[in-house]
C-alpha positions in Angstrom: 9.3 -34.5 -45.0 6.6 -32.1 -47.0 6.6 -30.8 -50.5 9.4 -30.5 -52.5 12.0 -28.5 -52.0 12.0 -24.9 -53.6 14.9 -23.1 -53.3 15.2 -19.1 -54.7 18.6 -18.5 -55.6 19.5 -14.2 -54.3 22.7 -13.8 -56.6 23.9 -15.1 -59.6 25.8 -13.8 -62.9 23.9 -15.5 -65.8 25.9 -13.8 -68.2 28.5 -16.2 -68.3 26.1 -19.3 -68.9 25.0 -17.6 -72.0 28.4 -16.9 -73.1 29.1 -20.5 -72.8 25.7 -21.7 -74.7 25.0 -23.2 -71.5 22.3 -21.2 -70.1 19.0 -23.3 -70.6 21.1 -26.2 -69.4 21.9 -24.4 -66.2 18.4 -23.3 -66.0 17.1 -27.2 -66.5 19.5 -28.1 -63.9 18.4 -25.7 -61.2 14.6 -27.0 -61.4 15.9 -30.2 -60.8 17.9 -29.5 -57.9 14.9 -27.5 -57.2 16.3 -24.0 -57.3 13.3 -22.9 -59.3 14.0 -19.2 -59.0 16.9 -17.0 -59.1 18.0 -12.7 -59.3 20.5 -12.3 -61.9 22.5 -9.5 -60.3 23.8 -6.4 -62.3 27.8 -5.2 -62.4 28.3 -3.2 -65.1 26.1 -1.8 -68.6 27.3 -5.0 -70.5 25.1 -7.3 -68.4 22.1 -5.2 -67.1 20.0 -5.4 -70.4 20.9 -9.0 -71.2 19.3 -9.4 -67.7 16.9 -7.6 -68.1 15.7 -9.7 -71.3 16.0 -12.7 -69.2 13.4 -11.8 -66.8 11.4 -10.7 -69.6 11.8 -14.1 -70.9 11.3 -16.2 -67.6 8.7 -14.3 -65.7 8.3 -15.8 -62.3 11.6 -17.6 -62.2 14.1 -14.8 -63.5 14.5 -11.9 -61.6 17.4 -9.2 -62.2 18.9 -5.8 -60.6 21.0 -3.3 -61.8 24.2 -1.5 -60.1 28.4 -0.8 -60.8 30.4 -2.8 -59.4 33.2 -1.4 -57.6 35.4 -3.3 -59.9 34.2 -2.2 -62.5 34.3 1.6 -62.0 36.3 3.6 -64.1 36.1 7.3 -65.1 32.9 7.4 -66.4 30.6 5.8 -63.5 28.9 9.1 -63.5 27.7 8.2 -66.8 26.7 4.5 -65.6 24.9 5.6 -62.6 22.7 7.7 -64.4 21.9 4.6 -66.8 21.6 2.3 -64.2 18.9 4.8 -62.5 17.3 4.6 -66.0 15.9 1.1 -65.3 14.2 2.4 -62.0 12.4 4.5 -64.0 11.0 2.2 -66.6 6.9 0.8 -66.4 7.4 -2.8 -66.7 10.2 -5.3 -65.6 11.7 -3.3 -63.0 15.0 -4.5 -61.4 13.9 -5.9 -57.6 17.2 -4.4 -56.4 20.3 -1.9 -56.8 23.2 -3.6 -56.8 25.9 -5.1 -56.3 27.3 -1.9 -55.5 30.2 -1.6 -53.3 33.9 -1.2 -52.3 36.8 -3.8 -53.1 40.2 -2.7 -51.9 41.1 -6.7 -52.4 43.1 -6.1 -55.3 44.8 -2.8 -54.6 48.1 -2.1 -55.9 50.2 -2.3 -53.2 53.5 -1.0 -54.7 51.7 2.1 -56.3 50.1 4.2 -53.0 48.4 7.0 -55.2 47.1 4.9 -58.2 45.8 2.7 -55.3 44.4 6.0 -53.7 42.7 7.1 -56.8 40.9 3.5 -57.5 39.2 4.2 -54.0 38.1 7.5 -54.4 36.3 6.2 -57.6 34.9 3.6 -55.9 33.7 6.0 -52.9 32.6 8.1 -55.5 30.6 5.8 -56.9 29.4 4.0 -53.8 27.9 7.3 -52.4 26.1 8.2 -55.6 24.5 4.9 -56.0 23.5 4.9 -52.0 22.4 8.2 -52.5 19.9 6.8 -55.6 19.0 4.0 -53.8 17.7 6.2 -50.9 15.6 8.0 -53.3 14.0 5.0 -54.3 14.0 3.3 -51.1 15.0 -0.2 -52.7 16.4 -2.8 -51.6 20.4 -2.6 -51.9 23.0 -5.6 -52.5 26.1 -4.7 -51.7 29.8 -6.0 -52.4 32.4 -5.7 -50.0 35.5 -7.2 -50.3 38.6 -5.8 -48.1 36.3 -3.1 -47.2 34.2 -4.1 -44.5 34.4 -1.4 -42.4 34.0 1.5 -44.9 31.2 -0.2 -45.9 29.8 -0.2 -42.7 31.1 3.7 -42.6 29.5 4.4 -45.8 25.7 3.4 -45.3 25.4 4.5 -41.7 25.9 7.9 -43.4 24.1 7.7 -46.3 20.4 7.4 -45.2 19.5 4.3 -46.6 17.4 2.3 -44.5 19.2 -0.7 -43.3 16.4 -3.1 -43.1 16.7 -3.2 -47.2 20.5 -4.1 -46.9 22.0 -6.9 -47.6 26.0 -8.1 -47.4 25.9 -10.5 -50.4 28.5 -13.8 -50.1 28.9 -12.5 -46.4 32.8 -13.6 -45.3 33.2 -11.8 -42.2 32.5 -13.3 -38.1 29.7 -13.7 -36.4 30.5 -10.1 -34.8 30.7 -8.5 -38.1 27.2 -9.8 -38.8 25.3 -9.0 -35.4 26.7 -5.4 -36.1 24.8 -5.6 -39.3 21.8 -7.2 -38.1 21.8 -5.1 -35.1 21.3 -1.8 -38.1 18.5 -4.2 -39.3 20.8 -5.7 -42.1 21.5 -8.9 -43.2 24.0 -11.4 -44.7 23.8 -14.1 -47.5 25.5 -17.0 -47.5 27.8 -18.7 -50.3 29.0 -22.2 -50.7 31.8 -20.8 -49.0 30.2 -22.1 -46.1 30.8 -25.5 -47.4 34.8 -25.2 -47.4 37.1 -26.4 -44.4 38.9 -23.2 -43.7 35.6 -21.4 -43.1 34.8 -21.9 -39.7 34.2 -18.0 -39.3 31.6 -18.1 -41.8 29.9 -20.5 -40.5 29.9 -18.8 -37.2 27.9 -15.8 -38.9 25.5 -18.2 -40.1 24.9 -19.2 -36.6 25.1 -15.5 -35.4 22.4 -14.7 -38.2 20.1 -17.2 -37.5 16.7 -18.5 -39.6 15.3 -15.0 -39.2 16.9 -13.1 -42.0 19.1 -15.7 -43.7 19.3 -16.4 -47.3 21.8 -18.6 -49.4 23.3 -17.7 -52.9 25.7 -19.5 -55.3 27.2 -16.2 -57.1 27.5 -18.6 -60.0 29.6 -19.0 -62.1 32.0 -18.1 -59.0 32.8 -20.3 -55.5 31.0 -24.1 -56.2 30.6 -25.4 -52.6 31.9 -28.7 -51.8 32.0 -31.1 -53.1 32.3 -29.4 -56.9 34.8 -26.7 -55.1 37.2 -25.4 -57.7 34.9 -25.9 -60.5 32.4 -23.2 -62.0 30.1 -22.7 -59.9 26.0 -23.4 -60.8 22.4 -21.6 -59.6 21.9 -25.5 -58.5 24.3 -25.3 -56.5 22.2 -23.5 -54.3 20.3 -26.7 -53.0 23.9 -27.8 -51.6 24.9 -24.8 -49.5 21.2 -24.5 -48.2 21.6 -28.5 -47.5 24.1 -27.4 -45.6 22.7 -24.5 -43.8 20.2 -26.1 -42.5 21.8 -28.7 -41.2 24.2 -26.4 -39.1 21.4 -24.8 -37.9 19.4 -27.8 -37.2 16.6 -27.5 -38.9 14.6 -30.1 -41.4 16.2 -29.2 -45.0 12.1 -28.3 -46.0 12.0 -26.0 -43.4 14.7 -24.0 -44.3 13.6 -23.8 -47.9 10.7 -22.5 -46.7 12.5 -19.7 -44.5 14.9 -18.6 -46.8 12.6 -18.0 -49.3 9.9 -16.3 -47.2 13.5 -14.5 -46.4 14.4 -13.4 -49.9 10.6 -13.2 -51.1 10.0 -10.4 -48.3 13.3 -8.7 -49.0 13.1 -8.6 -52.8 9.2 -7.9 -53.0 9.1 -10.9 -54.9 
C-alpha cells in the first residue's frame, strides 16, 4: 500500500471557516484525512489579504492566489485589478496563482436583456484585463466558468496566455469539452461533483483527462461529495473525491495521491 496518503487540496475558500471560528478545526481535520496542503483561492479584496495572512501563518501547508471573480465584478474592477496586480509585485509570500477569474452568465437576468448585457460586458472587461496581467506575469491562471464555457474558451485563445498554465477549476463539462482543453495544453480539476449520481458527464472528463494532468479540489465550503452531499463542504473532503478518482481510473488510491500532487506541485510551483 505505501506511505500515507498526502493529498494537496488546488481550491478552497477559507474565508468562511474563519467566519465560523472553525478554521483550525478544519485545518486539524484535513491532516487527518491527510489533505495536508491546500491554495486558498482569491474572489474579491475582502478575502485576498486574509489569505494572504494565512499562508504567512502556515508556510508549507497554506498557499493562496489572488483574482475577481466574475461575480463579483462591479464598476470598479478597474480599481481591483490593479490591487490584485499589487500582490504579484510584493518580495515575499507571493500568490502561486491568478485567479479564479472568469465568466458566469449562470445567474443572468433573464427578463432584463440589457441589464443582463451590461453584467457581461463587465465581466469581459474584466476577464481580458486580468488575462492580459496574467500574461505579463506568465502565471499560472485558475479560471471560473460557469454558463460560459465557450467564451471562455474564446477568451484565452485570444489573449496570449500560455495554455499549459490554465486550469478549468470544478470542471463540469464532457469529456469533449476537456480534450479541447487539454488538446491547448490545459487542464481540468475535479470536484466532489464527481461523486453525485447525475454526473455521469463529469466523470467522463475525468476519464477523458486521464492521470497526466488531473488534480482534485473540494471548493470548500461549497459542493461536499457523497456521502456528506448537501452539507458544507470541507478541504478533507478532498481525500473522498480523490478516493473516488482513483478508483474510476483504476489506479491504487496511493498512487493517485502521488499523481495529483506531482500534478498540482508542477502546476503551482509549489
Amino acid at each position: 500500500m505505501g506511505g500515507p496518503v498526502s493529498i494537496i487540496d488546488s481550491h478552497c475558500h477559507l474565508d468562511h471557516f474563519h467566519r465560523k471560528g472553525a478554521l483550525e478545526e478544519a485545518l486539524q481535520s484535513a491532516g487527518d484525512a491527510g489533505v495536508d496542503r491546500m491554495i486558498a483561492v482569491g474572489t474579491n479584496e475582502a478575502d485576498w489579504k486574509f489569505s494572504q495572512m494565512l499562508a504567512q501563518r502556515h508556510p508549507g501547508t497554506i498557499y493562496y492566489s489572488v483574482g475577481l471573480h466574475p461575480s463579483e465584478v462591479g464598476d470598479d474592477w478597474e480599481e481591483q485589478v490593479i490591487e490584485v496586480a499589487g500582490f504579484f509585485q510584493q518580495l515575499r509570500n507571493r500568490p502561486v496563482a491568478l485567479g479564479e477569474i472568469g465568466l458566469d452568465f449562470f445567474r443572468l437576468p433573464t427578463g432584463d436583456p440589457k441589464k443582463a448585457a451590461s453584467i457581461k460586458a463587465l465581466q469581459l472587461g474584466a476577464f481580458r484585463s486580468q488575462l492580459e496581467l496574467a500574461r505579463r506575469l506568465e502565471c499560472p491562471v485558475v479560471i471560473h466558468s460557469r454558463g460560459a464555457y465557450r467564451e471562455c474558451i474564446e477568451e484565452l485563445d485570444v489573449s496570449g496566455v500560455n495554455w499549459d498554465r490554465v486550469v478549468f477549476h470544478c470542471f463540469v463539462e464532457d469529456g469533449e469539452a476537456i480534450r479541447q482543453i487539454n488538446r491547448r495544453g490545459g487542464r481540468g480539476s475535479f470536484t466532489g461533483i464527481v461523486t453525485f449520481n447525475s454526473a455521469e458527464q463529469v466523470r467522463e472528463a475525468v476519464k477523458a483527462q486521464g492521470l497526466g494532468k488531473i488534480m482534485v479540489e473540494t471548493d470548500a465550503p461549497y459542493l461536499a461529495p457523497v456521502p456528506h452531499r448537501g452539507k458544507p463542504c470541507q478541504p478533507a473532503y478532498a481525500a473522498i473525491t480523490a478516493r473516488y478518482c482513483s478508483r474510476l481510473l483504476d489506479v491504487e488510491e496511493n498512487e493517485f495521491a502521488a499523481i495529483s500532487r506531482g500534478n498540482t506541485e508542477a502546476f503551482f510551483g509549489l
